[in-house]
N, C-alpha and C positions, 0 to 999 in steps of 0.2 A: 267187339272187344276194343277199347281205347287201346289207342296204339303211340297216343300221346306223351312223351317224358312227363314223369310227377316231378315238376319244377320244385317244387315243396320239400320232397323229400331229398331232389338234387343240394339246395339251398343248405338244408339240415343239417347233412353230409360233408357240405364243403366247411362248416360252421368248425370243426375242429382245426382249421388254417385260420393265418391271415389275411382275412379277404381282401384289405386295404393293399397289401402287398402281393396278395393273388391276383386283382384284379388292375394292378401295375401295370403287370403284362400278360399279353395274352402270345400261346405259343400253339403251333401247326403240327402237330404231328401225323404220321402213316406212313405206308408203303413207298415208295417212289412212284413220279406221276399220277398220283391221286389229286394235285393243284393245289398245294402246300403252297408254292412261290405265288402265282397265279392271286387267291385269296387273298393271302397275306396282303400283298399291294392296294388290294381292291380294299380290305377292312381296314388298311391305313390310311388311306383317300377317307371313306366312312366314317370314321373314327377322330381323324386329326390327327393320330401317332404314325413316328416313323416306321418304317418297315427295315427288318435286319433278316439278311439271309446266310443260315450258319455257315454254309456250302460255298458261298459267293464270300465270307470273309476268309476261309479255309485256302480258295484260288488264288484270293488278292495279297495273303500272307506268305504262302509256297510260291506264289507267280510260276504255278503251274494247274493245268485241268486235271479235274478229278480222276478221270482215266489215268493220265497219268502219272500222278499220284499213287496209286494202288500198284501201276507195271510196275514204277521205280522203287518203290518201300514196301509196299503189300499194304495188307489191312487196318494189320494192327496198330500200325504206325498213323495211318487214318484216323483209327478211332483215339487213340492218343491226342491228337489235333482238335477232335471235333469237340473232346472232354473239356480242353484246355479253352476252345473256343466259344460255351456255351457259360463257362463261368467268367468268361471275360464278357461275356453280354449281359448274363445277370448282375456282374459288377457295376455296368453302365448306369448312370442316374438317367431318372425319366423314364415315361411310360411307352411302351413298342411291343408292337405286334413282330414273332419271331416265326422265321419257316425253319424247322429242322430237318437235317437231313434225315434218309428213310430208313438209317440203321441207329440213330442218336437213343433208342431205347433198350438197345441189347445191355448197357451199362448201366447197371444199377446205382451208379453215385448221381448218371445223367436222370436216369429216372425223377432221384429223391429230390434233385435241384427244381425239375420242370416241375412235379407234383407240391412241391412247397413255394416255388416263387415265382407259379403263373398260374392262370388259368387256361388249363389245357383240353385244343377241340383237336380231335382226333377225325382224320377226313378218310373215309376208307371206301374203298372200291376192290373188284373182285378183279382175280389174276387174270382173267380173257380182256377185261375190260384197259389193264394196264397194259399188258402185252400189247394191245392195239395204240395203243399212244407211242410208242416207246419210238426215239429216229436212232438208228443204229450208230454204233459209237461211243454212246452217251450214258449209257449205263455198264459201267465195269463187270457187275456182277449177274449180269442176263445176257453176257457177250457168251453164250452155249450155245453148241447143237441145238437143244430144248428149252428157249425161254419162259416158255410155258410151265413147263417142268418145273423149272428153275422157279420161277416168281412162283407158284404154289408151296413149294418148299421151305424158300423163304418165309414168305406171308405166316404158313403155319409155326415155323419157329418163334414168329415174333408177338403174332395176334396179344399171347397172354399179357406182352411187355405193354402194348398198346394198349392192353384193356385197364391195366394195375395202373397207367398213367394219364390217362384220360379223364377229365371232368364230362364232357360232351362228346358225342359222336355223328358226325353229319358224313352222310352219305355222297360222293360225286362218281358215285357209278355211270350219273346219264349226265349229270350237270356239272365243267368243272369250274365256271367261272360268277358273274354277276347274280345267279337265282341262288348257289350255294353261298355268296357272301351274303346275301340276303338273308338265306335260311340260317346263319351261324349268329348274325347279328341279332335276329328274330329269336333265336334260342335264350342268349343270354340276356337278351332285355326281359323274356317271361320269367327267368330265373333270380335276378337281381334287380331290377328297373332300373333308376335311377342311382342303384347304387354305384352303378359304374358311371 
């Protein structure tokens, strides 16, 4: 069984956007510690575009850490930020590679922006595999008894959100750095060529 993406029928598919302006930017999305930041860096060295990290302008604007952040406000107030901060990136001229934070698809207005004004690789890895990365602290929303638990729970709430906004989907279950920018660049060059 080919197990290969039909680039062809991806191409197709993406053919109802604007590619000119899909392929402006390209955006990171998944779970947390799947190598969203990680990536992003590496495919902007690759690439020649800057790299923007939604989470790192988020800190640099509160001048405070994400933990933080969620103690002193909570969530909601987060995702309010992240909304406000992903259309202030799409507003930027020039072409950048963007990492999104690993909850930026619960909102559907973020959704509609990433799906219309990038092209979006979705990096996904399984919840043992995340948990294992994780340095305590650093993740508000796995600070549980059961992170385990926890990040399966999550993951399943979101999967659909990540599937509805995805162009691409590269796996960093074993790889999260230099073989997966490879593999992501490899993806869109068989898809597009030199269109980008």
């Amino acid at each position: 069984m080919d197990m290969e993406p039909d680039h062809v029928a991806m191409k197709n598919g993406l053919g109802m956007y604007d590619l000119d302006k899909k392929l402006n930017k390209i955006s990171m999305i998944g779970f947390m510690a799947t190598g969203k930041t990680k990536n992003s860096i590496l495919l902007s060295q690759l690439l020649n575009r800057p790299a923007i990290d939604s989470d790192e302008m988020i800190v640099e604007k509160e001048n405070k850490t994400i933990p933080e952040i969620f103690e002193k406000h909570g969530e909601p107030y987060f995702r309010d930020l992240e909304k406000n901060t992903l259309k202030q990136i799409f507003e930027m001229n020039g072409s950048h590679i963007i990492s999104c934070g690993g909850g930026i698809v619960v909102n559907q207005e973020n959704r509609n922006y990433l799906r219309s004004q990038s092209l979006v690789i979705w990096l996904f890895a399984s919840p043992e595999a995340i948990v294992a990365r994780l340095k305590p602290g650093k993740r508000p929303l796995l600070e549980v008894a059961d992170p385990l638990a926890k990040a399966k729970e999550l993951l399943g709430q979101r999967l659909h959100y990540y599937a509805q906004t995805a162009d691409i989907l590269i796996s960093t279950e074993r790889n999260l750095k230099e073989l997966t920018t490879e593999k992501i660049y490899d993806e869109i060059n068989k898809t597009f060529g030199n269109k980008w």
